[in-house]
C-alpha positions as CSV (number, residue, x, y, z in Angstrom):
1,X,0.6,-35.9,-27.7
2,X,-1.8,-37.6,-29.8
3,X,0.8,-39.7,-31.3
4,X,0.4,-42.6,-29.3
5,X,-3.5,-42.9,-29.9
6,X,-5.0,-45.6,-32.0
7,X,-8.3,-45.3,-33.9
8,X,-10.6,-47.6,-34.1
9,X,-12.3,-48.4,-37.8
10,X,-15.9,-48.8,-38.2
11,X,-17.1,-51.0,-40.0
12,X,-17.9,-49.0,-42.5
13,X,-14.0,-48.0,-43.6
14,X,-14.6,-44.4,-42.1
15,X,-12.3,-43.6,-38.7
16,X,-14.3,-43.5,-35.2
17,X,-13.7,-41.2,-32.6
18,X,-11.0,-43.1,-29.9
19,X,-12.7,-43.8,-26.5
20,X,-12.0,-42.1,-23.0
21,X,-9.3,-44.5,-22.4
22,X,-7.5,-43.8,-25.1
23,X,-7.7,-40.1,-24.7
24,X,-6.8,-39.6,-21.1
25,X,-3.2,-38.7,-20.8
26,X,-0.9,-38.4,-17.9
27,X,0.8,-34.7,-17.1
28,X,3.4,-33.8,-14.8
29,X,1.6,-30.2,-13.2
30,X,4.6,-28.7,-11.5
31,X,6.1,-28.6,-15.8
32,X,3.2,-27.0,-16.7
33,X,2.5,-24.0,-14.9
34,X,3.7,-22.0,-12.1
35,X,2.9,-23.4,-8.2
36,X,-0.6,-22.4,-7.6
37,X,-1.7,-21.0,-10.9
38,X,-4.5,-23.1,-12.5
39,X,-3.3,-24.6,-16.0
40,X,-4.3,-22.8,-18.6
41,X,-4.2,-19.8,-16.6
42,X,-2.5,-16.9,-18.8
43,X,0.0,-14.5,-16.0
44,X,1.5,-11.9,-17.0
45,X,4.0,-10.6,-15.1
46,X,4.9,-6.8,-14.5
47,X,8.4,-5.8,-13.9
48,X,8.8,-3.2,-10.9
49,X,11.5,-1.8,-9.2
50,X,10.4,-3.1,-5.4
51,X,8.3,-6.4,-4.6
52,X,5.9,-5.2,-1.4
53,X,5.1,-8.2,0.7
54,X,2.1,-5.5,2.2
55,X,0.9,-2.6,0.6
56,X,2.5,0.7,1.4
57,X,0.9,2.6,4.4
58,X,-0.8,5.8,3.8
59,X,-0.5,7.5,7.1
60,X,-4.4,9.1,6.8
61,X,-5.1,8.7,10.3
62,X,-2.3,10.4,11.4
63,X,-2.9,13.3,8.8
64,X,-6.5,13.8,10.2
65,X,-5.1,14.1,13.5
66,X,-2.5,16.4,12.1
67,X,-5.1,18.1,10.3
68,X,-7.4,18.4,13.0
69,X,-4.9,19.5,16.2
70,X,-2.7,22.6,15.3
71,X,-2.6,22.8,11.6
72,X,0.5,24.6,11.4
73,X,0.5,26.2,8.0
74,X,-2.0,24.0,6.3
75,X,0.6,21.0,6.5
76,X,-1.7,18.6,8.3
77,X,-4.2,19.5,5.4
78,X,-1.8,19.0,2.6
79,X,-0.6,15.5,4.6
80,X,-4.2,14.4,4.0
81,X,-4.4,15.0,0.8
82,X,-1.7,13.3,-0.3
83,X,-2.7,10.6,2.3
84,X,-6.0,9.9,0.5
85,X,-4.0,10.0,-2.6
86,X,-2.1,7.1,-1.7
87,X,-4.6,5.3,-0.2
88,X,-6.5,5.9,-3.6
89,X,-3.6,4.4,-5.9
90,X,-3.1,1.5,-3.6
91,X,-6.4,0.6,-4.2
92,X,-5.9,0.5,-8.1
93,X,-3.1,-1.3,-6.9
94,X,-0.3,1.0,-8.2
95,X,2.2,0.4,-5.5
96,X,5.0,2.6,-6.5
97,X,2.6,5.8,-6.5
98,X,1.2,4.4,-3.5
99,X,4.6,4.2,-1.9
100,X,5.5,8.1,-3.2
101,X,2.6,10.0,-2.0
102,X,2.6,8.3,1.3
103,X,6.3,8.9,2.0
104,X,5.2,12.4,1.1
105,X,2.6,12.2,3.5
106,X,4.7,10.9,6.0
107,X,7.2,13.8,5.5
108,X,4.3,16.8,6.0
109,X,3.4,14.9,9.3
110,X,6.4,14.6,10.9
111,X,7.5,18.2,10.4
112,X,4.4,19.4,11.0
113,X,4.6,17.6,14.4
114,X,7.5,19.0,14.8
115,X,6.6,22.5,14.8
116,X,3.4,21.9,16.8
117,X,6.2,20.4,19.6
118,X,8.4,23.6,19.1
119,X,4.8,25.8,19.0
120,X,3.8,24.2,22.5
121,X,7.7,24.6,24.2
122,X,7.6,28.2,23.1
123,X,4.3,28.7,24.4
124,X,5.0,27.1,27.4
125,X,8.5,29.2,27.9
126,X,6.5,32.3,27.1
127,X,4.1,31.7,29.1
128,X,7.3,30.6,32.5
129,X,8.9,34.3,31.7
130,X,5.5,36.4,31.8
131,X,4.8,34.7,35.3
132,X,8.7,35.0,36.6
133,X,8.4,39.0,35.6
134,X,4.7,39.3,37.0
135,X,6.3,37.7,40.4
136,X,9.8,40.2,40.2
137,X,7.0,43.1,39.8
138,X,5.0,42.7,42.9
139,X,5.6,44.2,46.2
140,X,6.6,41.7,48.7
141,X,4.3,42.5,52.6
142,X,7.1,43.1,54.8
């Protein structure tokens, strides 16, 4: 680099410092550094197994809903607590954990959904045969 510079002598035998002309050099940026990193910029790059375009959901307002409408043995309760525990690693921007207890999270809500759905279509048969028998039961005015 500094190769090509050429310093001037003062006139008392010692070297002097080159001027700005002399100093300014000509780089090629895209050979530096990687597109949109500043040069000079140290990256360090961490190997993981999946490359998220957007951060991995966390399902917490379905869990509070879950949580909150028939909790059907505490799953809706567990959903948000692994909810909030994914939305906490994503913020610390662990990804992969992020990923693991929302999956989980999204696991305890749907089968939790799905028991409130079979819950309501057994209440709502119960509920069809009570009526049909109370009807069969009554005398009928002639």
């Amino acid at each position: 680099m500094a190769s090509g510079i050429q310093f001037a002598h003062s006139p008392q035998g010692q070297g002097g410092l080159p001027n700005y002309e002399q100093l300014k050099e000509e780089h090629d940026m895209g050979m530096i550094g990687a597109p949109g990193v500043p040069a000079g910029a140290t990256v360090i790059r961490m190997h993981s197994q999946q490359v998220y375009a957007t951060p991995p959901r966390d399902h917490v307002l379905w869990s509070l809903c879950t949580t909150l409408y028939l909790n059907v043995f505490c799953l809706g309760f567990l959903a948000l607590v692994f909810s909030i525990k994914a939305r906490d690693r994503k913020v610390v921007g662990d990804y992969n954990g992020a990923s693991s207890y929302g999956s989980t999270a999204k696991c305890l809500n749907i089968v939790a959904l799905l028991l409130n759905i079979l819950g309501v279509v057994i209440v709502i048969i119960i509920f069809a045969v009570l009526i049909n028998a109370n009807k069969q039961q009554l005398p009928y005015p002639h």
